[in-house]
N, C-alpha and C positions, 0 to 999 in steps of 0.2 A: 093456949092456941099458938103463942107466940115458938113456944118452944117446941112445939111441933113442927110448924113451917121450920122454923131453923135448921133442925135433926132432919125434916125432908131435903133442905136445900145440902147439906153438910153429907148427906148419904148420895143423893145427886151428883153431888162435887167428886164423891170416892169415887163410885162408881164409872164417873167419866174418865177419872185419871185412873183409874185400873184398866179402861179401856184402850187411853194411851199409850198407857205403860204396856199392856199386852200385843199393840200395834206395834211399841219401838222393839219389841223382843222379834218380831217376824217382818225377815223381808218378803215382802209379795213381787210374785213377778209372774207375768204373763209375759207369751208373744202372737203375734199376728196369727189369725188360723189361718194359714199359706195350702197348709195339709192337712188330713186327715187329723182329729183329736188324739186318738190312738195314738199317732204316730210322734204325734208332739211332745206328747206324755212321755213315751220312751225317751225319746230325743236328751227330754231333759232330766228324768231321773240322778243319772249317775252326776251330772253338772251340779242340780242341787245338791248333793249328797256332799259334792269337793266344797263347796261352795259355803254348806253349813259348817264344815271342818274349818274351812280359812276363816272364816269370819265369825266362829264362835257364836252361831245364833240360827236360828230354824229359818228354814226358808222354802215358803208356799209355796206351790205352781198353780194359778188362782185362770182358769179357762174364761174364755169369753166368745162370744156370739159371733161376733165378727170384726172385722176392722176399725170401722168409726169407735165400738165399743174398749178399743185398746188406747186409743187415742186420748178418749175420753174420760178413762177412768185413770192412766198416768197424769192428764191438764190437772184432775181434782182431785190428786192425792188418793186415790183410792188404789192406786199402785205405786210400787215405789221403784220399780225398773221394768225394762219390756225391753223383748227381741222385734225391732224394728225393721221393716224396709225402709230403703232412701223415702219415699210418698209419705208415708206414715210418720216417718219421723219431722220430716217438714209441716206437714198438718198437728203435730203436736207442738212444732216448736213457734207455729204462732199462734196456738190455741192458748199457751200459758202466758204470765203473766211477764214482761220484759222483763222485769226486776229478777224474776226466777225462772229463767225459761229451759224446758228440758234439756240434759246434757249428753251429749254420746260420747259413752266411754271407751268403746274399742270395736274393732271392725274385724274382719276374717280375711287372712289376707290376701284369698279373691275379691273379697270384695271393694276395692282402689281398682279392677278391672273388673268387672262386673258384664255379664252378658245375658240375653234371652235367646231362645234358639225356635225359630219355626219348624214345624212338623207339620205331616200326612202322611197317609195311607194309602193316597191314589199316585199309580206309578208315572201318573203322565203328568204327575205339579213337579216340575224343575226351580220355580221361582213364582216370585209374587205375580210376575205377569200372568201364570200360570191359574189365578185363583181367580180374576176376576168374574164377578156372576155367580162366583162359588161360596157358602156357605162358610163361616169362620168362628172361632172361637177364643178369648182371652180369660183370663181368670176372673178374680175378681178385680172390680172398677178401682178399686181401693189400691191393688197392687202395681207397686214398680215394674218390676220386674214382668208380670204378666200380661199387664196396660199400658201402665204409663208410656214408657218408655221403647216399648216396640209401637205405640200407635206413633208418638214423635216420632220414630226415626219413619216409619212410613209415610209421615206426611215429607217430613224435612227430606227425604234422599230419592224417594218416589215418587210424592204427592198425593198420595193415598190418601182417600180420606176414608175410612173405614168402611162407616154408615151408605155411602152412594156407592162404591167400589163394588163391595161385597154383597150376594143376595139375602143374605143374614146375619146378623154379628149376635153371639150369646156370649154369656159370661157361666162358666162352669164353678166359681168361687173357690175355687184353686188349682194349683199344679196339676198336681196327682191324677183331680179328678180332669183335666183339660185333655190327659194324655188317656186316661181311658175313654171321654168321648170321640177322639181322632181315629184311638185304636178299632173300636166299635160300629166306626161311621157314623158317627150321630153330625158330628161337621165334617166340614173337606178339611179343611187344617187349622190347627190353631199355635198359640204362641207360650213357652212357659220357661223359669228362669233358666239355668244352664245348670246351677248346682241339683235340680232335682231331678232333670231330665238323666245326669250321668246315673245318679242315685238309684231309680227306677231300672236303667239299663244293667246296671251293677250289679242287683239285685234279683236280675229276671224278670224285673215285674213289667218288664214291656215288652212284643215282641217284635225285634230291629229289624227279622223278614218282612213285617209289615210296615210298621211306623218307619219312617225316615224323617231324618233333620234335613230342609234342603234349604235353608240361610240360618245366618247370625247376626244379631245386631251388632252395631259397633259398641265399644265399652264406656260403662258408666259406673259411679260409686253405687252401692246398694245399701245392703244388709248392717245392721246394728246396735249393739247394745246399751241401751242410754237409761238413765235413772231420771227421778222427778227433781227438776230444781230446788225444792226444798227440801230432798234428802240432807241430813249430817253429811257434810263434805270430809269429813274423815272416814266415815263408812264408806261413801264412795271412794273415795283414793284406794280402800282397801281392798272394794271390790274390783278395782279395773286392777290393780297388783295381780291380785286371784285369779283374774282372765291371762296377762301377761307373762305369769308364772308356769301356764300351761306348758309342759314341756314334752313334744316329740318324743323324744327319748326315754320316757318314763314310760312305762307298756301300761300302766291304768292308767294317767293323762293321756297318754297316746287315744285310749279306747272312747273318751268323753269326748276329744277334737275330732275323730273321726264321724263320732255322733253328730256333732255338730257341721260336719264336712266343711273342717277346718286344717291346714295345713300347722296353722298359729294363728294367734288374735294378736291383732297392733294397735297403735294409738291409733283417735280419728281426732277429728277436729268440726266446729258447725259448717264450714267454710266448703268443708268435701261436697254438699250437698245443694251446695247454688246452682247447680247446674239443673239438678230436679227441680228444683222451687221455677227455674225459669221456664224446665218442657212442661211442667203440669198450667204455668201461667197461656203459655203458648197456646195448652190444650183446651183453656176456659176451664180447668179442673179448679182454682185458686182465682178469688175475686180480688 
């Protein structure tokens, strides 16, 4: 009997460290669904692909449901890096533990100016004053970029406060889809980052006879790529290199930063981000 239990506990034990062991061969990485799944998939393809080459080891693109669930799963190690927003990244960086708390490895380098941009379809909204009473649209709650930080600047520069202002506020749970509801009329206007709205335009997939941009927010740090504090800090070093390395001038690096509608990726630091940690405090977002 004895030796039974032991051979179970001793096959136990392999098993778990084969489980390790095929854990530290694969980096996992998700990012925030901002967009469409589909489109994230693309996004990241050819990145994984550089990504496995530089770093000598496979590397998943492991989807998830929504925002909290990105958060979530890099606090408990169940990721090992994620494509951030500025919100997202703050709510992860005090979900972990201080001793290991998430790290952001490099930034895009719009995003040190980072913008949201308002839109509509009705010719006669010139500005916010233009909307009140009128039905409105942000992305999801979760995001920077489509909440957060267009609802602060409304409040701080207008006084806006959403909920009373407007005769409805939805959350579309993302870009893409915020600009098909504006496009459609499903709301009178709503708000979404700057890098997808061009993306969208660029692409055809909006049509600018209808939709108009008619403000900007002012600029804030955003988007970012951060790994779990208890990654191996040598694989991180290697990965934010691999990011660093991206180079313009190379026509298949060229083709991944554009995927990522990246000019270049830079260093960031946690510090860039105090400024979200304070609108989301502002907003009752962060207790």
């Amino acid at each position: 009997m004895l030796k039974r239990t032991l051979a179970l506990t001793a096959g136990l034990a392999l098993s778990f460290n084969a489980l390790v062991a095929q854990a530290a061969d694969v980096l996992r990485v998700s990012a925030i669904p901002d967009e469409a799944p589909t489109e994230l998939l693309r996004k990241f393809e050819p990145l994984g692909a550089y990504l496995e080459q530089q770093l000598g080891m496979k590397v998943q693109f492991v989807p998830v449901a929504d925002y909290p669930a990105v958060v979530e799963a890099l606090a408990t190690d169940r990721l090992d890096m994620a494509w951030l927003g500025g919100f997202t990244f703050v709510q992860a960086r005090l979900k972990t533990d201080a001793t290991t708390p998430v790290i952001p490895l490099v930034q895009r380098e719009q995003d040190a100016q980072f913008t949201s941009k308002f839109i509509t379809a009705d010719p006669n909204v010139h500005s916010l004053a233009d909307l009140k009473g009128k039905t409105f649209a942000f992305g999801s709650v979760s995001s920077t970029s489509g909440s957060l930080m267009p609802r602060y600047f409304m409040l701080k520069n207008d006084g806006i406060k959403p909920e009373a202002y407007f005769s409805r506020v939805a959350y579309s749970g993302a870009h893409d889809a915020t600009v098909a509801w504006v496009q459609a009329g499903k709301v009178d206007a709503g708000v979404l980052n700057a890098s997808v709205w061009q993306k969208l335009v660029d692409s055809g997939k909006v049509d600018t006879n209808k939709v108009k941009v008619f403000a900007t927010t002012p600029t804030y740090f955003d988007y970012n790529w951060t790994v779990r504090g208890t990654l191996d800090p040598a694989l991180a070093a290697k990965i934010k290199k691999a990011f660093l390395d991206l180079d313009p001038a190379n026509p298949e690096q060229k083709k991944i930063l554009d995927l990522q509608a990246a000019s270049r990726f830079i260093d960031t630091k946690p510090e860039n981000y105090k400024g979200i940690e304070e609108a989301a405090r502002a907003a009752e977002l962060l207790k």
